[in-house]
C-alpha positions as CSV (number, residue, x, y, z in Angstrom):
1,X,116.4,103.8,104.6
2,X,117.4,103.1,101.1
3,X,114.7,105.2,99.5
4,X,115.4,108.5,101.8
5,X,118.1,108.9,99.5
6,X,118.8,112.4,98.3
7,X,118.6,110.8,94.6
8,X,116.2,108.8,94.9
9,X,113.2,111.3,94.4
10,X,111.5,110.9,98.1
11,X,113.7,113.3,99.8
12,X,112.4,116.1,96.9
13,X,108.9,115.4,97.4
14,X,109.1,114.6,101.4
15,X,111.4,118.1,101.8
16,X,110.9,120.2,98.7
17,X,112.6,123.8,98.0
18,X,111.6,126.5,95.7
19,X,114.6,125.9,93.8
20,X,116.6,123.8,92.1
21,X,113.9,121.2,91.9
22,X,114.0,118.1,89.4
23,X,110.1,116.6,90.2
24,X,107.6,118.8,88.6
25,X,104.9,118.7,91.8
26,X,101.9,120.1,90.2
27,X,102.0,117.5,87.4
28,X,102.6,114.9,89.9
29,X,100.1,115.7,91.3
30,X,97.5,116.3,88.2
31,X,99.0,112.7,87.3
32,X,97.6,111.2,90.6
33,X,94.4,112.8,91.2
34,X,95.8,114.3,94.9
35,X,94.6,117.0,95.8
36,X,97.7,118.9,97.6
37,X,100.9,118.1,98.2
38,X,101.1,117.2,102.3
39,X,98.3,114.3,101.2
40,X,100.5,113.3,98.7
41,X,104.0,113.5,101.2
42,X,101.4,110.6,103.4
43,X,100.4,108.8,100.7
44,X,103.8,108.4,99.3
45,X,105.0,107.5,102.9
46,X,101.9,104.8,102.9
47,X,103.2,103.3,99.4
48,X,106.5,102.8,100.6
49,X,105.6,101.1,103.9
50,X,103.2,99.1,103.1
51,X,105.5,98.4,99.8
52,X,108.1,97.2,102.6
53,X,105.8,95.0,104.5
54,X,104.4,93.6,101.7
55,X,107.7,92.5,100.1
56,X,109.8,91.0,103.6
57,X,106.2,89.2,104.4
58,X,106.4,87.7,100.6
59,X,109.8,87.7,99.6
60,X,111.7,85.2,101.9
61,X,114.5,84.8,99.8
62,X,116.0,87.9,101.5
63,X,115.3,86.3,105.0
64,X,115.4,82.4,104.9
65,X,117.4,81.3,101.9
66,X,120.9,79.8,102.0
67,X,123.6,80.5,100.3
68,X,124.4,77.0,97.9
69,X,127.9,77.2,96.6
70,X,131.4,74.7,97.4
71,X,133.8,74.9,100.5
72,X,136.5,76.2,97.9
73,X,134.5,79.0,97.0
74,X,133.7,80.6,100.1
75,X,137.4,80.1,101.3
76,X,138.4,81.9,98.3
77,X,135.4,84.8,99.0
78,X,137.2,85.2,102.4
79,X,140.3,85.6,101.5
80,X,139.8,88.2,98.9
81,X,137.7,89.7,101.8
82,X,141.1,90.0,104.1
């Protein structure tokens, strides 16, 4: 998924090392009132899943909406596509 990317942050809090580290985890979590960090890793995991559900349930622009453009323009789409 989009947000397991290594930059994205998730991957750092999900997998974290000892070094190297961007994401300061003790303010993180001083800044959300969790307790340690595995609750956070589950919360986290929560957020973004029910994020996800929330959004494809509301958002049906990304599942039923058509594309409205001219015959020319999609023959010229394609054959820049080729």
């Amino acid at each position: 998924m989009w947000y397991q990317h290594r930059l994205t942050g998730f991957t750092e809090i999900q997998n974290p090392t000892q070094r190297y580290t961007v994401i300061d985890i003790t303010a993180l979590l001083e800044l959300t009132a969790i307790n340690n960090l595995d609750q956070f890793q589950k919360q986290q995991q929560s957020w973004i899943n029910n994020k996800m559900e929330t959004n494809l349930k509301q958002n049906t622009i990304w599942s039923q909406s058509l594309a409205v453009c001219s015959a020319n323009f999609v023959e010229r789409f394609n054959n820049r596509l080729r």
